[in-house]
PyMOL Python script that loads the backbone (N, CA, C, O; Angstrom):
from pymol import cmd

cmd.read_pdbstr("""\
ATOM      1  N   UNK A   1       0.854  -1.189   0.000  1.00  0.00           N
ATOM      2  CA  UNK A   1       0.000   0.000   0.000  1.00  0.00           C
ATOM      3  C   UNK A   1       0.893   1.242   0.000  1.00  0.00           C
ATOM      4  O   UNK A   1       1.817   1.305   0.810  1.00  0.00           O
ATOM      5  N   UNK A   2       0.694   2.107  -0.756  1.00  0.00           N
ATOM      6  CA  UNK A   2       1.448   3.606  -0.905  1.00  0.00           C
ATOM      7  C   UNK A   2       0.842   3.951   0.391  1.00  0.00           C
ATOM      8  O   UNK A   2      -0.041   3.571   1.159  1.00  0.00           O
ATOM      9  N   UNK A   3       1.924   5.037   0.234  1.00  0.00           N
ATOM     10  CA  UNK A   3       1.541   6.430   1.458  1.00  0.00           C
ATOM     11  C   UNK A   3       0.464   7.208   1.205  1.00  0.00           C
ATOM     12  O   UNK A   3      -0.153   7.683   2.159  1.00  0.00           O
ATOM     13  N   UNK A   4       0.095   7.445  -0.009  1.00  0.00           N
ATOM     14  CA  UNK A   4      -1.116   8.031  -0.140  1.00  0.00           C
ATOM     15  C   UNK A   4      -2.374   6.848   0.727  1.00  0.00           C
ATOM     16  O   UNK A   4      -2.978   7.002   1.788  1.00  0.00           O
ATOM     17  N   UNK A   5      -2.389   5.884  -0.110  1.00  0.00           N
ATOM     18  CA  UNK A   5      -3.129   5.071   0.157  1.00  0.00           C
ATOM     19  C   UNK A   5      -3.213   4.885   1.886  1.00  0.00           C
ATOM     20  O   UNK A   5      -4.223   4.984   2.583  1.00  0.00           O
ATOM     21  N   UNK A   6      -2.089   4.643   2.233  1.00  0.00           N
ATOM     22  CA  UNK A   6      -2.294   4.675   3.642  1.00  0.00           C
ATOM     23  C   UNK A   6      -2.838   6.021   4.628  1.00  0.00           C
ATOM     24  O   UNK A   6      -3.158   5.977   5.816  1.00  0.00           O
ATOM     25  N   UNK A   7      -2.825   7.170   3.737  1.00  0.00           N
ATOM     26  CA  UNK A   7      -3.410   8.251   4.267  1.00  0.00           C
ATOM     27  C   UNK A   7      -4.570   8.291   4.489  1.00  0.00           C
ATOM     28  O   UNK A   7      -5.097   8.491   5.583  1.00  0.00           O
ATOM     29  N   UNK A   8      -5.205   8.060   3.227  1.00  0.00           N
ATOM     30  CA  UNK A   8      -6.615   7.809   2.768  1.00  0.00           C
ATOM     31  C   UNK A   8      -7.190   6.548   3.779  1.00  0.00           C
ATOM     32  O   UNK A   8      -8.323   6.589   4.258  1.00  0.00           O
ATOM     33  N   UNK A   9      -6.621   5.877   3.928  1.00  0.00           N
ATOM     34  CA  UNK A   9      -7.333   4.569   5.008  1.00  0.00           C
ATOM     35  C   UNK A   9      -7.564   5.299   6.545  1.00  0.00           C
ATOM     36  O   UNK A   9      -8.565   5.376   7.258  1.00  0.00           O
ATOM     37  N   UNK A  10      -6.541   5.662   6.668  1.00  0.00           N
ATOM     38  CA  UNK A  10      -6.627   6.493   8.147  1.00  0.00           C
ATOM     39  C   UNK A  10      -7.418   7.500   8.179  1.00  0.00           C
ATOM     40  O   UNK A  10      -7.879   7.814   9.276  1.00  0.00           O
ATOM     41  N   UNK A  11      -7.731   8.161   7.162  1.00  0.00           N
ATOM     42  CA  UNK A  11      -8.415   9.639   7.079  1.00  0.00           C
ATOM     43  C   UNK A  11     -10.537   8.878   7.066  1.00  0.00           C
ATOM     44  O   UNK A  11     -11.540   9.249   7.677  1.00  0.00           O
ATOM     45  N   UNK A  12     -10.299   7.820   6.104  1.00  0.00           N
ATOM     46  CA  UNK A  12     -11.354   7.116   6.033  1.00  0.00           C
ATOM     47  C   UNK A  12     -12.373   6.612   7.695  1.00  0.00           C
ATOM     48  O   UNK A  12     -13.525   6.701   8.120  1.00  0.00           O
ATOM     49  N   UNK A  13     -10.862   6.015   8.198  1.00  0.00           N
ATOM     50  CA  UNK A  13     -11.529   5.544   9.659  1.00  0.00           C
ATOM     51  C   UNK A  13     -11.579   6.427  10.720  1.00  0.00           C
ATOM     52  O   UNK A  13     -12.131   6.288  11.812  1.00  0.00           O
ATOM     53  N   UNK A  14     -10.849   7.485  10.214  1.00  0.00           N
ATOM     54  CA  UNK A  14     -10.724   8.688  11.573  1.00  0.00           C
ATOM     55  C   UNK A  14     -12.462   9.376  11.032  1.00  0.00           C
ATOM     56  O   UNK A  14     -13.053   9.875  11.990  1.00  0.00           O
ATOM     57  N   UNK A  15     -13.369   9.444   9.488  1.00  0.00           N
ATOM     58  CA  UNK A  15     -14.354  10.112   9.356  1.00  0.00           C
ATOM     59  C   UNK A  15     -15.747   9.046  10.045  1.00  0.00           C
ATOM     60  O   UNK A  15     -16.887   9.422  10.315  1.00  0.00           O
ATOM     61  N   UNK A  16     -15.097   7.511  10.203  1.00  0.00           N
ATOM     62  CA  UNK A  16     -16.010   6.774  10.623  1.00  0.00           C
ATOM     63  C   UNK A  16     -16.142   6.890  11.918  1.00  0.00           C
ATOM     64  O   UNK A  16     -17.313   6.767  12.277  1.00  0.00           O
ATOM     65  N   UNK A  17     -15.049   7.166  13.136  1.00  0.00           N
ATOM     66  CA  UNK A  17     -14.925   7.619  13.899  1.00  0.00           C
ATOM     67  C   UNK A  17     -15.465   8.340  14.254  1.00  0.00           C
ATOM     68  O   UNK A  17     -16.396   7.985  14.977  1.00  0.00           O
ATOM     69  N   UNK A  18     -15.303   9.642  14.043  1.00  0.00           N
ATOM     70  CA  UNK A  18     -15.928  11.189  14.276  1.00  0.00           C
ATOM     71  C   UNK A  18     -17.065  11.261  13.795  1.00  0.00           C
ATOM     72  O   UNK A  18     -17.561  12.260  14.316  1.00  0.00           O
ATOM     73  N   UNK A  19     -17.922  10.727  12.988  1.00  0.00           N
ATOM     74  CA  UNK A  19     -19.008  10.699  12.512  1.00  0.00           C
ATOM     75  C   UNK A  19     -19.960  10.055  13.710  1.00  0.00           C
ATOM     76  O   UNK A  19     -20.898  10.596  14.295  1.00  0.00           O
ATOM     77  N   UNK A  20     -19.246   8.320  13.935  1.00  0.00           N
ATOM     78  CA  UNK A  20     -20.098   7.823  14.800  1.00  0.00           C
ATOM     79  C   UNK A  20     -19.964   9.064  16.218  1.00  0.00           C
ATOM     80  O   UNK A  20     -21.019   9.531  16.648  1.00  0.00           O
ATOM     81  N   UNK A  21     -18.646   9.502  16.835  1.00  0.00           N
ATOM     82  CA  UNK A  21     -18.345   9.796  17.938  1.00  0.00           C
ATOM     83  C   UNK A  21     -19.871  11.235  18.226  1.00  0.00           C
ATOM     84  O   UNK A  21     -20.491  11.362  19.281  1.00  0.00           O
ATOM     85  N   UNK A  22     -20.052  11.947  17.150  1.00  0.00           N
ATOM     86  CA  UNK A  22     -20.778  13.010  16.774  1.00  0.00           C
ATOM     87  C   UNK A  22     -22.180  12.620  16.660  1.00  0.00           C
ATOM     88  O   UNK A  22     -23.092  13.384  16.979  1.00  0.00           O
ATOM     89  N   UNK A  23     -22.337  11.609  16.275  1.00  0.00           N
ATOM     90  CA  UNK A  23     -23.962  10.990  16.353  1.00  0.00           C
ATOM     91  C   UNK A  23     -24.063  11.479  15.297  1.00  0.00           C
ATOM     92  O   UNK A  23     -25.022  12.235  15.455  1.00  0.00           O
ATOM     93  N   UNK A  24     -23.636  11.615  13.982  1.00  0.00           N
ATOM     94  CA  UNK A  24     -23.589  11.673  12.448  1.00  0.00           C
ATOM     95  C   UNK A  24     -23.639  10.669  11.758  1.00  0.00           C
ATOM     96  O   UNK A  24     -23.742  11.240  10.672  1.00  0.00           O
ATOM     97  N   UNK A  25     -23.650   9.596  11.509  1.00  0.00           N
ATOM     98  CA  UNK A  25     -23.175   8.191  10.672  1.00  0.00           C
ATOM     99  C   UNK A  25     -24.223   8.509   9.573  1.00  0.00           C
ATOM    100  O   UNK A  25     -24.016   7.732   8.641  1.00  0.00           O
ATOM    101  N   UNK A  26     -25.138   9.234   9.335  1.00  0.00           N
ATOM    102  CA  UNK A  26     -25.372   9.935   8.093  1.00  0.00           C
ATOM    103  C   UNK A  26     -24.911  10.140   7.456  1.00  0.00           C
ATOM    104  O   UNK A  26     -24.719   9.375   6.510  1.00  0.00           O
ATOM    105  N   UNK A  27     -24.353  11.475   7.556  1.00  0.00           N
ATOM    106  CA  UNK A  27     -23.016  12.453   7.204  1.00  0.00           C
ATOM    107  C   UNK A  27     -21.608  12.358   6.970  1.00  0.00           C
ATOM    108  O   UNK A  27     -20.819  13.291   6.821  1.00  0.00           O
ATOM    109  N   UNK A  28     -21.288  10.655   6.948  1.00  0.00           N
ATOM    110  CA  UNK A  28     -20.136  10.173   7.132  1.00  0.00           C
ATOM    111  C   UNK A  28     -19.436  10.275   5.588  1.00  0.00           C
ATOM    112  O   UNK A  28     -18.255  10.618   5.654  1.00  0.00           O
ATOM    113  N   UNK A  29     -19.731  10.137   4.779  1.00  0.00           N
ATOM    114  CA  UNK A  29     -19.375  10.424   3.175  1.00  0.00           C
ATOM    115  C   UNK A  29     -18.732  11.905   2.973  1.00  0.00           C
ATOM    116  O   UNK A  29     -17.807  12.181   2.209  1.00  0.00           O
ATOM    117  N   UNK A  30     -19.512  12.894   3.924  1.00  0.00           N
ATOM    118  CA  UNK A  30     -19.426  14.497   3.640  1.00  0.00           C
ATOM    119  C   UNK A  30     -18.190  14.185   4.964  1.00  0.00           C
ATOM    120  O   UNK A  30     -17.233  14.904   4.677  1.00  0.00           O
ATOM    121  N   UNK A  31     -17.906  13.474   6.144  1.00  0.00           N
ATOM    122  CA  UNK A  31     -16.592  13.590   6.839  1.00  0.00           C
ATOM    123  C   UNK A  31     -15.236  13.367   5.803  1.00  0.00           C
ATOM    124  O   UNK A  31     -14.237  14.069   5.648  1.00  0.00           O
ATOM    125  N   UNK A  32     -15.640  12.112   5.184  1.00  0.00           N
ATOM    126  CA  UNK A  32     -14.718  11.783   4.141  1.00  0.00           C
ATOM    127  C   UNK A  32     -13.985  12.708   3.455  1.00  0.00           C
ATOM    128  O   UNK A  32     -12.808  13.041   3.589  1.00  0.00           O
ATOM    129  N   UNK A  33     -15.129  13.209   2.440  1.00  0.00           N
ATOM    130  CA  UNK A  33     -14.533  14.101   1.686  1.00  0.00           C
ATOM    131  C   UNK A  33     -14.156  15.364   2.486  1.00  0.00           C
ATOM    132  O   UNK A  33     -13.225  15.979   1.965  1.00  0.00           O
ATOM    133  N   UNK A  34     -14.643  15.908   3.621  1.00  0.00           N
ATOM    134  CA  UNK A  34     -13.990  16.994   3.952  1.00  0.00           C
ATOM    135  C   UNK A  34     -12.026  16.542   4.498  1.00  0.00           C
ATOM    136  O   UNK A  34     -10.959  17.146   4.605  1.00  0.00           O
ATOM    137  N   UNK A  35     -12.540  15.179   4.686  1.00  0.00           N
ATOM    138  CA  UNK A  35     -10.953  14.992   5.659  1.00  0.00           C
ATOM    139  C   UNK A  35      -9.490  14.688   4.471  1.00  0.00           C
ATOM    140  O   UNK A  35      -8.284  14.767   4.703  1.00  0.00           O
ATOM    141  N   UNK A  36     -10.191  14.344   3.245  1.00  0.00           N
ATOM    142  CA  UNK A  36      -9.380  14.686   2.143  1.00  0.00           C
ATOM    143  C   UNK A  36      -8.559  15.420   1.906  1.00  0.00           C
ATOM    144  O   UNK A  36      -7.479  15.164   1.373  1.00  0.00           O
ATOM    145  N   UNK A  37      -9.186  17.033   2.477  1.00  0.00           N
ATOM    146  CA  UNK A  37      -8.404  17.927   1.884  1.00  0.00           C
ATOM    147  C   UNK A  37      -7.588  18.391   3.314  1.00  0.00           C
ATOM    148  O   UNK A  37      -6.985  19.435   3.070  1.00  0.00           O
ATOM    149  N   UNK A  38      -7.386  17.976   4.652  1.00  0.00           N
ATOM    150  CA  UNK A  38      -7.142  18.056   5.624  1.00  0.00           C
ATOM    151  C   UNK A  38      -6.249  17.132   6.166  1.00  0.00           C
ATOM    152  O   UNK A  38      -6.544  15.937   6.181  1.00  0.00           O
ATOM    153  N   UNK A  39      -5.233  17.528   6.595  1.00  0.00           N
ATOM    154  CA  UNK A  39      -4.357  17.458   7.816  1.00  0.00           C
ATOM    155  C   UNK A  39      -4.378  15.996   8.609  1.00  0.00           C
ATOM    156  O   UNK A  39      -5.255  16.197   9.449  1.00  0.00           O
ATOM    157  N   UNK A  40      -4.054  15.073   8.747  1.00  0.00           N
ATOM    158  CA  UNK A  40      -4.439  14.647   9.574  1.00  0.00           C
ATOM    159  C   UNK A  40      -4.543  15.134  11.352  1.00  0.00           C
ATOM    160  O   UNK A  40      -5.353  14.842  12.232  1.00  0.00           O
ATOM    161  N   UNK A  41      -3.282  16.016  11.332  1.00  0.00           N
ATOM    162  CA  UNK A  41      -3.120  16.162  12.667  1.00  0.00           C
ATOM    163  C   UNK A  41      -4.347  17.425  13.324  1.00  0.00           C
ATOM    164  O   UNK A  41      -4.882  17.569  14.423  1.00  0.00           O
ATOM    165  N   UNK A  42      -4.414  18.108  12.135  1.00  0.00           N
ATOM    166  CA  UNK A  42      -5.564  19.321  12.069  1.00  0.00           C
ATOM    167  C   UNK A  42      -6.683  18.589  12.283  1.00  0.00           C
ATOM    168  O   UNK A  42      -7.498  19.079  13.064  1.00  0.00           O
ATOM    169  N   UNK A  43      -7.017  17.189  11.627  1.00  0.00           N
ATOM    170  CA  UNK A  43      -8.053  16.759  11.999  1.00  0.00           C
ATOM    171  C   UNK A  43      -7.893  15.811  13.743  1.00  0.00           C
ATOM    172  O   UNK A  43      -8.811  15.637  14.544  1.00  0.00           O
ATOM    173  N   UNK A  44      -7.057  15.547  13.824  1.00  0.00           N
ATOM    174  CA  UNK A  44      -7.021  15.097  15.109  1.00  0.00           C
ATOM    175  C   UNK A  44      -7.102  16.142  16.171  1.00  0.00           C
ATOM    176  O   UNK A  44      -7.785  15.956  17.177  1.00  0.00           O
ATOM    177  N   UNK A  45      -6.505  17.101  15.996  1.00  0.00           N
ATOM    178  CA  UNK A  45      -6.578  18.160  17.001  1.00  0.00           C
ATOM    179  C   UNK A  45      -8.062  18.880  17.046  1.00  0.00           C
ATOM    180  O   UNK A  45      -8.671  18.890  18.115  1.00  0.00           O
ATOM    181  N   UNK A  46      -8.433  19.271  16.279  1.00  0.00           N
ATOM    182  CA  UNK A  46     -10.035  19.735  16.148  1.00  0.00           C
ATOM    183  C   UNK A  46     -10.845  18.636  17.074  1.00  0.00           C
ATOM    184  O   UNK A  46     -11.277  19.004  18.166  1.00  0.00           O
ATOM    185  N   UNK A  47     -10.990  17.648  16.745  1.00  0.00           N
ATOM    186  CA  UNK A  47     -11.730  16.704  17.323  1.00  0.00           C
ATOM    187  C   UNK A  47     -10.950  16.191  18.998  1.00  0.00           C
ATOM    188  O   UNK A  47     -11.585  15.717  19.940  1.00  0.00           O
ATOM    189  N   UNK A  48      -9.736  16.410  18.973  1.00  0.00           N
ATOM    190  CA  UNK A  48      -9.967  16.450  20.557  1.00  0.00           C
ATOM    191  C   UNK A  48     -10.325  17.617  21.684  1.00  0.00           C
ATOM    192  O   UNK A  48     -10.522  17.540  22.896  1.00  0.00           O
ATOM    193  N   UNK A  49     -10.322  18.915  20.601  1.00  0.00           N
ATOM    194  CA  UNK A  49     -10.796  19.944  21.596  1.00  0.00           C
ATOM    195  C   UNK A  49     -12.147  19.807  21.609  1.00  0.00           C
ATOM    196  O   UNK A  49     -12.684  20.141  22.665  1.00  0.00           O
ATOM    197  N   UNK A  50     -13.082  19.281  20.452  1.00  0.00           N
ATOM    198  CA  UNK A  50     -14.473  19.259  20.731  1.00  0.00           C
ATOM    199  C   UNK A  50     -14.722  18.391  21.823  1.00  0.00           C
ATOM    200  O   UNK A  50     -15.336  18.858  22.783  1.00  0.00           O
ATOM    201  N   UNK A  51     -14.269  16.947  21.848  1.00  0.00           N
ATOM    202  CA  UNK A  51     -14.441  16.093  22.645  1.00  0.00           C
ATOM    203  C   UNK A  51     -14.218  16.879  24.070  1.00  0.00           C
ATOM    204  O   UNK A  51     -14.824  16.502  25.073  1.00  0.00           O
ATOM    205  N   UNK A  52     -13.484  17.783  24.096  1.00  0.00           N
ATOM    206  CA  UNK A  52     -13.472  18.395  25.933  1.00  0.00           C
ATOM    207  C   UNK A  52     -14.279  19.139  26.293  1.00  0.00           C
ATOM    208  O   UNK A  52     -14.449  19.466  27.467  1.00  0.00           O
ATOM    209  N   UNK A  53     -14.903  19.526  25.350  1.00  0.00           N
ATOM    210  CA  UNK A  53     -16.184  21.322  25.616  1.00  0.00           C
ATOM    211  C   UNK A  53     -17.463  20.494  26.072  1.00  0.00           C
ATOM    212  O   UNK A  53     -17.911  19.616  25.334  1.00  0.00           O
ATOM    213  N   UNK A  54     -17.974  20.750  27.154  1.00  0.00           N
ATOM    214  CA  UNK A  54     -18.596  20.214  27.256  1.00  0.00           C
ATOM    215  C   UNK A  54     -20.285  20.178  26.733  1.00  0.00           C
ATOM    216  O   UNK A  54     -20.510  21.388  26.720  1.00  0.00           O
ATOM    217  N   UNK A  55     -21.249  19.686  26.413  1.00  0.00           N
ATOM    218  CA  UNK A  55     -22.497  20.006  25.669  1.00  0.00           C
ATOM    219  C   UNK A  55     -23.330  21.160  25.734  1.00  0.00           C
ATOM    220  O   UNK A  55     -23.965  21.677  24.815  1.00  0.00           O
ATOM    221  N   UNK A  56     -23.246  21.539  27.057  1.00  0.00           N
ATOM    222  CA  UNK A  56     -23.788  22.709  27.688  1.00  0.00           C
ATOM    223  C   UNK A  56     -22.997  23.808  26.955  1.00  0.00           C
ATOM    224  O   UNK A  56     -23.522  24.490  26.074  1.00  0.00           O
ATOM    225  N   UNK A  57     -22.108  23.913  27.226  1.00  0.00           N
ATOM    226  CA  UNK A  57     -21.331  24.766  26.252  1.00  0.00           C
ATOM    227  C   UNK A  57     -21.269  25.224  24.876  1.00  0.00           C
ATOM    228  O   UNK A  57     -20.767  26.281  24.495  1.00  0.00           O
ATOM    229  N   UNK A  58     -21.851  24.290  24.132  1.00  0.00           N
ATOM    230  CA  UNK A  58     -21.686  24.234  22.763  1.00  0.00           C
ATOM    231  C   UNK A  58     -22.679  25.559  22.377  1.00  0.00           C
ATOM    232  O   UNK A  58     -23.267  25.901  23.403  1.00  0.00           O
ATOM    233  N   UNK A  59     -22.961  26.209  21.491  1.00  0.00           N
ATOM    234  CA  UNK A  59     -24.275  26.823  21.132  1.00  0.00           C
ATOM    235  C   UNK A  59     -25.308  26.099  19.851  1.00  0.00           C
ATOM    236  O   UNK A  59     -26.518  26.327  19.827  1.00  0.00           O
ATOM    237  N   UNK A  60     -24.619  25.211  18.826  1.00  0.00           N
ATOM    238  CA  UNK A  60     -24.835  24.974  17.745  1.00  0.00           C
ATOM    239  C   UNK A  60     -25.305  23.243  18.182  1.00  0.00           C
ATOM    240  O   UNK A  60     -26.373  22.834  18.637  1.00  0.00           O
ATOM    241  N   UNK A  61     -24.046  22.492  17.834  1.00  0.00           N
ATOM    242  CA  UNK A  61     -23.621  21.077  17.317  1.00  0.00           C
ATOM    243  C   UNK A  61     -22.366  20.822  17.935  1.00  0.00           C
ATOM    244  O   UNK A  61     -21.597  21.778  18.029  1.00  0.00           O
ATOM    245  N   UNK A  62     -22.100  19.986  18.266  1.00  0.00           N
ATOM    246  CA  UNK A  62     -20.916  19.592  18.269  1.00  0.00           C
ATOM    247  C   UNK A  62     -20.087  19.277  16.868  1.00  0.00           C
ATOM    248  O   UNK A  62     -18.884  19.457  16.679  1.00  0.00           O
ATOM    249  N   UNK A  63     -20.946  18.821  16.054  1.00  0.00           N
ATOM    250  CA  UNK A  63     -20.296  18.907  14.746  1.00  0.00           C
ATOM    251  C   UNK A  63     -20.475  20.218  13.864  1.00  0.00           C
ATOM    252  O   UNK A  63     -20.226  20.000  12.678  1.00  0.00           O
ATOM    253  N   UNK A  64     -20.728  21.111  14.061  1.00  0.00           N
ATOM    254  CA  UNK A  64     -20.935  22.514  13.789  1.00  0.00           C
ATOM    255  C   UNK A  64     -19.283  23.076  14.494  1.00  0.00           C
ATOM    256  O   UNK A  64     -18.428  23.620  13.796  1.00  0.00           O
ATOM    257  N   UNK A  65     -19.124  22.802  15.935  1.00  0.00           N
ATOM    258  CA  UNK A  65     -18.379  23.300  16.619  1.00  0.00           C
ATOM    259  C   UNK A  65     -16.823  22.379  15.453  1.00  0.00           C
ATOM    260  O   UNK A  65     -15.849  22.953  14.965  1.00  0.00           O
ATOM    261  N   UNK A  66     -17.067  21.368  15.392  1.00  0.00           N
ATOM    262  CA  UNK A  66     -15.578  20.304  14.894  1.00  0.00           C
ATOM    263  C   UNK A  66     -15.120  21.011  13.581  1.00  0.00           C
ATOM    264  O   UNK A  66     -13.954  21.350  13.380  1.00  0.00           O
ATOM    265  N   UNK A  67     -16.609  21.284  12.318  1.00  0.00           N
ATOM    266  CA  UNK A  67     -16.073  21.914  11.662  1.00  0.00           C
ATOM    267  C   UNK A  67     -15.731  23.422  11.292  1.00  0.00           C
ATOM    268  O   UNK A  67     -15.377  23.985  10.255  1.00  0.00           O
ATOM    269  N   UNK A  68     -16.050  23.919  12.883  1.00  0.00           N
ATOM    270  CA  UNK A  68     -15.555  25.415  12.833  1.00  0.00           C
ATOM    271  C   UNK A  68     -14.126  25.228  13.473  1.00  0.00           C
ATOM    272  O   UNK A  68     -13.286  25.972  12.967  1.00  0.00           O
ATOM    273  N   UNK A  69     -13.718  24.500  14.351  1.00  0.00           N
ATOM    274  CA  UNK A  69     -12.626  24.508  14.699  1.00  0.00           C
ATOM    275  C   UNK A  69     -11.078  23.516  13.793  1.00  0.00           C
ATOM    276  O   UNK A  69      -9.868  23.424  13.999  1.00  0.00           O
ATOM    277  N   UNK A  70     -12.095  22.942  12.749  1.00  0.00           N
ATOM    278  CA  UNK A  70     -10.972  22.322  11.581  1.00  0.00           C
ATOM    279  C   UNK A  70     -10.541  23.388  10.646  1.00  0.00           C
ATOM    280  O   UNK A  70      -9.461  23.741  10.171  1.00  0.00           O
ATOM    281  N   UNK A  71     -11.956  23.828  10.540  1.00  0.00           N
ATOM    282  CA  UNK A  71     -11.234  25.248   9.183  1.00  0.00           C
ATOM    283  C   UNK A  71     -10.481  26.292   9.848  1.00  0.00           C
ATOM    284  O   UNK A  71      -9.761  26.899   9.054  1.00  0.00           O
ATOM    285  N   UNK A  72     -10.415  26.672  10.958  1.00  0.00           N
ATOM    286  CA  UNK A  72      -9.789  27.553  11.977  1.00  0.00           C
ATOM    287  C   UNK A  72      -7.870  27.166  11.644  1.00  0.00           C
ATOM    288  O   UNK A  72      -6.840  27.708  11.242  1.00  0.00           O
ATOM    289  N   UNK A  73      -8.397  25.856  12.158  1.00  0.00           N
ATOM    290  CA  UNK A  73      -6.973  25.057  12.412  1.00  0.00           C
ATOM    291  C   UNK A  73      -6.230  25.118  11.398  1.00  0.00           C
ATOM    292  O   UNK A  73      -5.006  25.195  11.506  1.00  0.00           O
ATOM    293  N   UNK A  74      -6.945  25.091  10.082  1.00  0.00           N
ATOM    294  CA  UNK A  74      -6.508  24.637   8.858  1.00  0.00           C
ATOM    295  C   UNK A  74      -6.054  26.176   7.869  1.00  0.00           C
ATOM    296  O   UNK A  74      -5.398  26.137   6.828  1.00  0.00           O
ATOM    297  N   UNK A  75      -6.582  27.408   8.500  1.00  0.00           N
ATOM    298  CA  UNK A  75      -6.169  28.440   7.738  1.00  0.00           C
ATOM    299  C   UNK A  75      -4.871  28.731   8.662  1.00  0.00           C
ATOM    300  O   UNK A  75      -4.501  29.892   8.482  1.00  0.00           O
ATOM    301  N   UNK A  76      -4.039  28.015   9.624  1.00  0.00           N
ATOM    302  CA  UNK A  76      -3.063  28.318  10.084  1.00  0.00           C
ATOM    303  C   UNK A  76      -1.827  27.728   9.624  1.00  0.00           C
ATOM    304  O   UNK A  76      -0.756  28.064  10.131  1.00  0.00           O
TER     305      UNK A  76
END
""", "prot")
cmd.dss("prot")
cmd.show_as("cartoon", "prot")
cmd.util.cbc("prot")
cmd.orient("prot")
């Protein structure tokens, strides 16, 4: 398996992940393709600061909150 390929597998199970973790498994196709164009570590880091905020906190989604704090991450 290439390195691409191995990117793409990890990026694949990190959207199955975060999808289920988010109560999304809908939306899991649209994790995919967003995690394509992303970072892995940008995507790891986004998703462990959501995982700490707690619900009360949120104003939106938690997945509202993941992908405001990936594109954040990602214009840096």
């Amino acid at each position: 398996m290439t390195n691409t390929n191995e990117q793409s597998k990890i990026k694949d199970e990190l959207a199955n992940k975060i999808a289920k973790s988010l109560q999304e498994e809908h939306r899991t196709e649209l994790y995919r393709h967003m995690f394509q164009k992303q970072d892995e570590s940008i995507i790891r880091r986004a998703f462990d600061e959501v995982s700490k905020v707690p619900v009360s906190k949120i104003k939106k989604s938690k997945s509202a909150l993941f992908f405001f704090l990936l594109n954040k991450y990602a214009e840096k």
